[in-house]
N, C-alpha and C positions, 0 to 999 in steps of 0.2 A: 436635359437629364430628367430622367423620372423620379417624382417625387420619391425620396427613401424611408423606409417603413423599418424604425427601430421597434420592437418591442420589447416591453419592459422587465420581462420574466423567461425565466428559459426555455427551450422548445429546443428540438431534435427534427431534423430532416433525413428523410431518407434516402440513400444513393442507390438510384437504382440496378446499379452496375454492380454495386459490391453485397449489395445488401446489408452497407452500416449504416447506423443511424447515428447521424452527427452532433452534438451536442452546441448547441449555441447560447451563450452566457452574457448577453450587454451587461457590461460592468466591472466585469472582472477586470479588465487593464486597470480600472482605478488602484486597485489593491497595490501597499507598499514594495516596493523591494529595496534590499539592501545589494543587488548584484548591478555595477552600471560598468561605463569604460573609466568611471573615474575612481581613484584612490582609496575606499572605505577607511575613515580617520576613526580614531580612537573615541570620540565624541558622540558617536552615532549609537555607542551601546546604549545613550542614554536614553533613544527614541524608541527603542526595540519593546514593540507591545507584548513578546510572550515574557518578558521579565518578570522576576519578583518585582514588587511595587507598580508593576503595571497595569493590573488586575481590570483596574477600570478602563481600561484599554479597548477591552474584548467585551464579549456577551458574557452573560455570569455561566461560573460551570454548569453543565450537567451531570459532571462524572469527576470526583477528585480521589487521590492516592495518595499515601504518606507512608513512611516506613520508621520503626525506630529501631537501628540494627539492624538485621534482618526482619525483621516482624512487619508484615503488609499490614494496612487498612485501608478499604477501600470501598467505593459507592457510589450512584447515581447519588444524584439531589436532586430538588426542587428546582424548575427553570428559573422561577420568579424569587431562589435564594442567592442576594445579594454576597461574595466569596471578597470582597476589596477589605474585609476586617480584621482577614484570616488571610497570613501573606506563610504560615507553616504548612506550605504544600509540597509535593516531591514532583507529581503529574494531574495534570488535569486538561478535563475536555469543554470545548466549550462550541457554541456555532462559529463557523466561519464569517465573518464581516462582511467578506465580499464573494460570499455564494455561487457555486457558479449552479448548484439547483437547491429550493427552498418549498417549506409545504403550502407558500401559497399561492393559490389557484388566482391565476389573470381573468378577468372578465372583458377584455380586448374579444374583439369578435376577427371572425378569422376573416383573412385575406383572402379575398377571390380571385383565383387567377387557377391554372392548368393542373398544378400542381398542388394545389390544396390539401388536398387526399392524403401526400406525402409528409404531412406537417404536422406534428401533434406538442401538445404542452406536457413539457417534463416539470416534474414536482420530485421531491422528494427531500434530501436533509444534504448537507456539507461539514463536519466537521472538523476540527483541529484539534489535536493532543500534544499537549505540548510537554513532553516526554524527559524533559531535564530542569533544571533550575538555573542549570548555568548555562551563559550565554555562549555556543559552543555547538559543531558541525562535527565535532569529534568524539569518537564513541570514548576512544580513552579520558575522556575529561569529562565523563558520565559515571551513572555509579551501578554497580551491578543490580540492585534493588530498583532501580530507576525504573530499570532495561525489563526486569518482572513484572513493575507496577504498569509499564506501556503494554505488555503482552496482555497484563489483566482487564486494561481498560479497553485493548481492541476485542479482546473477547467478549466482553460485555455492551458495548454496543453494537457491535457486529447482534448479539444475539437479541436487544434491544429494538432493532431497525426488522431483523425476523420477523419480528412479530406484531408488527409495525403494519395494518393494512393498506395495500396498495403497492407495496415495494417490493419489486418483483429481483432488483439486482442491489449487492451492496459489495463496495471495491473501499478494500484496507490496504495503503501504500504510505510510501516514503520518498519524500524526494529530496537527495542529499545533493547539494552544490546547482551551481547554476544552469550548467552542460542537460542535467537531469530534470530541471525545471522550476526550482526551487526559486522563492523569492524573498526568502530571508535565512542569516546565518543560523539562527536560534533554532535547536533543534526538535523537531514535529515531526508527527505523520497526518495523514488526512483522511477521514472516512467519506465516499458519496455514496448516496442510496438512490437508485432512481425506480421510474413506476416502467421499466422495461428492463429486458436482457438486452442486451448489445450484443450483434450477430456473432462475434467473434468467440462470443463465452458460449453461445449457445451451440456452434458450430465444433467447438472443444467437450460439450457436455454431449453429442451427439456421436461421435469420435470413440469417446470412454463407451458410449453404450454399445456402439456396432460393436467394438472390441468383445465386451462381455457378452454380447447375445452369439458373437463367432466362438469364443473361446472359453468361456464359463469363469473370468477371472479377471479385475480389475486392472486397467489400464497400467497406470499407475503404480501398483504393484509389482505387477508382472515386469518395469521398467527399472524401480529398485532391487528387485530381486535380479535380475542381470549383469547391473553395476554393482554390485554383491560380488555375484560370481567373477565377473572382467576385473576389478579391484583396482584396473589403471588408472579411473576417472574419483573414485574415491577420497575425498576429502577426511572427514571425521565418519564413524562409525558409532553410535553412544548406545544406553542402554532401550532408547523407547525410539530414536528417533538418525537419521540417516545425512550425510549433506555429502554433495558429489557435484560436477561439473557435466552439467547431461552431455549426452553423447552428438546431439545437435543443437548447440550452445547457441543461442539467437545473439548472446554480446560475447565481445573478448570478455575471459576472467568470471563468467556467469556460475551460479554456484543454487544448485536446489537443494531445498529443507522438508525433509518429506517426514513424515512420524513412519515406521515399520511395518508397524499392524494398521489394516483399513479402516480411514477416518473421512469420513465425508465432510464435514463438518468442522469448520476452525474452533467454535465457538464450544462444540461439544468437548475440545478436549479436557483433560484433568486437568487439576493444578503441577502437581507431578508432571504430566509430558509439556505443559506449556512452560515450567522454569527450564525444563531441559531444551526445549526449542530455544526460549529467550536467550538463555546463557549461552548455548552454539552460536544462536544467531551474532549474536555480543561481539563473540571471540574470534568468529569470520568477518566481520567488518571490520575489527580492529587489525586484522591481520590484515586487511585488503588496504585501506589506512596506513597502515606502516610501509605496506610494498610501494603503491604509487602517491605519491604524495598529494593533498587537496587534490583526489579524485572523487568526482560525482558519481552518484549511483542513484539507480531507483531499488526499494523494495516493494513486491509486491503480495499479497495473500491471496489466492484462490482457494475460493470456500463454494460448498456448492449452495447457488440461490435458493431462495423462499420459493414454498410451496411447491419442491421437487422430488418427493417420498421416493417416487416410483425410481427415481435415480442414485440413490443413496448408495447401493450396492456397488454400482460403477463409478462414481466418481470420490477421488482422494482427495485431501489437501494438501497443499505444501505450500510452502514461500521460495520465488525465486530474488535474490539479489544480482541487480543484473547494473556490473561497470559501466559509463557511459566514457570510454577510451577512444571512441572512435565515431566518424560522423556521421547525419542519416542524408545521406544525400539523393541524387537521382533514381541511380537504380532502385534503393529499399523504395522512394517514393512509386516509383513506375509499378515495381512487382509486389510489396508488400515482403521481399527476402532479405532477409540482414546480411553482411558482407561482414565477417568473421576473422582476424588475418590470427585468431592465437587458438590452438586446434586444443579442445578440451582436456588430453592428458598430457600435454603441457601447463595447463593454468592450475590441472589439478598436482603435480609436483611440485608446482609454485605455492599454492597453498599448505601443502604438507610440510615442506622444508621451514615455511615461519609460519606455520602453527605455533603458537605458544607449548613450550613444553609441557607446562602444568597441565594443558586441558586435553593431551596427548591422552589416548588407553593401549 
């Protein structure tokens, strides 16, 4: 057997069939999880690092949020400022422990062999927000303030890592339950920034532009104003901001959060359209939560990457929340197509019917 070559720092290979670039992480298995085939006991809250009193758990924040009432405050900090003193937090961000990319540069010299060419060092940042106080995978045992302060702290690092030289892509997600990927109950999301696009994004940001240079009008737009008009697939309706069950749903129960007017930019938005997105988004997972029970989900944010002016005009933002109901097996593996069994203006009169009355218009 030929000697095996771990390296100690992330790097991305490139498939030259697909044209992704694979992200490869030694170390990451280390990282806890709370998901196994055994029993989760009542005991284990006690080990849970995004805990209050756990503080010294994690890396110190970079970014904390607190509310009194309704009333935010919130900010970056100092890396090197110690937070384990000051346990009166709401959210807070901090580096991820076990990184799957980081800004430091390997000095490992590279492997020679055929495929060299295809092999580069990924650098960039991994974060964790950890978006509640309480120990809890459920939106309803959060608090509406939380759900703002998590939207203000993605915004701010998202716009943070922007500006950040060298990082060409930065991915804001959630990964709720285990189905979805998740390795702890305690509820986060995760920011990674890397020094490339990943084909996939860029193949999507390519897409929006042929559209606009065919048709003189944002992808995206042009897709909400549709579902507009069709009104089947339609979820909520609000005053700045849109949520519907796209027309080619890639999961059962998938449900997109698009702002109305064109936004390229997650980070750019107001305070105004981001409580408005926050609080939809809020009120859609807890509706999705109450329908199927401990169901996994991912959330995702697409925002358009750093240093892409010339594409601003064509591409939108939104967030999709997409149910993990159902498995990814052969065929998605073979073809890269999801196998769908719940046709979107079914999922979308599923959501309309236990929409919370109150957040009805």
């Amino acid at each position: 057997m030929p000697e095996r070559h771990t390296p100690t720092r992330s790097f991305s290979r490139l498939n030259p069939i697909t044209g992704n670039w694979i992200l490869f992480s030694p170390g990451r298995d280390r990282r806890p999880t709370d998901f196994s085939n055994e029993l989760i006991v009542p005991n284990q809250l006690v080990s849970c690092p995004f805990c209050v009193g756990r503080e010294s758990d994690t890396p110190p924040s970079v970014w904390i949020g607190k509310h009194e009432g309704s009333s935010l405050t919130y900010g970056n900090t100092q890396k090197n400022l110690s937070f384990e003193t000051d346990l009166d937090w709401s959210v807070r961000v901090f580096e991820n422990k076990y990184p799957a990319v980081s800004m430091i540069q390997s000095s490992e010299s590279e492997i020679e062999n055929p495929l060299a060419s295809q092999q580069m060092q990924t650098v960039g940042a991994h974060e964790i927000t950890v978006d509640s106080r309480n120990h809890t995978q459920l939106m309803k045992e959060t608090s509406p303030e939380e759900t703002r302060l998590l939207f203000r702290a993605l915004q701010e690092r998202i716009s943070f890592w922007h500006e950040h030289g060298g990082v060409q892509y930065v991915s804001a997600f959630k990964n709720c339950g285990a189905a979805a990927g998740a390795s702890l109950i305690h509820s986060h999301c995760q920011l990674i920034a890397t020094n490339y696009v990943p084909s996939s994004v860029q193949n999507n940001i390519n897409r929006m532009q042929n559209f606009f240079d065919s048709f003189g009008q944002c992808l995206l737009c042009n897709l909400n104003n549709q579902e507009l008009r069709d009104e089947t697939r339609i979820v909520h309706q609000g005053k700045s901001v849109i949520a519907y069950c796209p027309y080619a749903s890639d999961f059962p129960m998938q449900i997109r959060i698009s702002p109305l007017s064109h936004k390229p930019y997650f980070h750019g938005a107001s305070n105004q359209l981001l409580d408005e997105c926050a609080l939809l988004t809020r009120h859609l997972i807890m509706t999705l939560q109450r329908m199927i029970a401990e169901v996994s989900y991912n959330l995702i944010i697409s925002t358009l990457p750093p240093n892409r002016n010339d594409h601003e005009h064509a591409f939108h933002w939104s967030i999709d929340i997409c149910p993990r109901i159902s498995g990814y097996a052969g065929f998605e593996i073979a073809t890269q197509n999801n196998i769908n069994f719940i046709i979107p203006e079914e999922a979308a009169e599923g959501y309309r019917s236990e929409l919370s009355a109150d957040y009805r218009q």
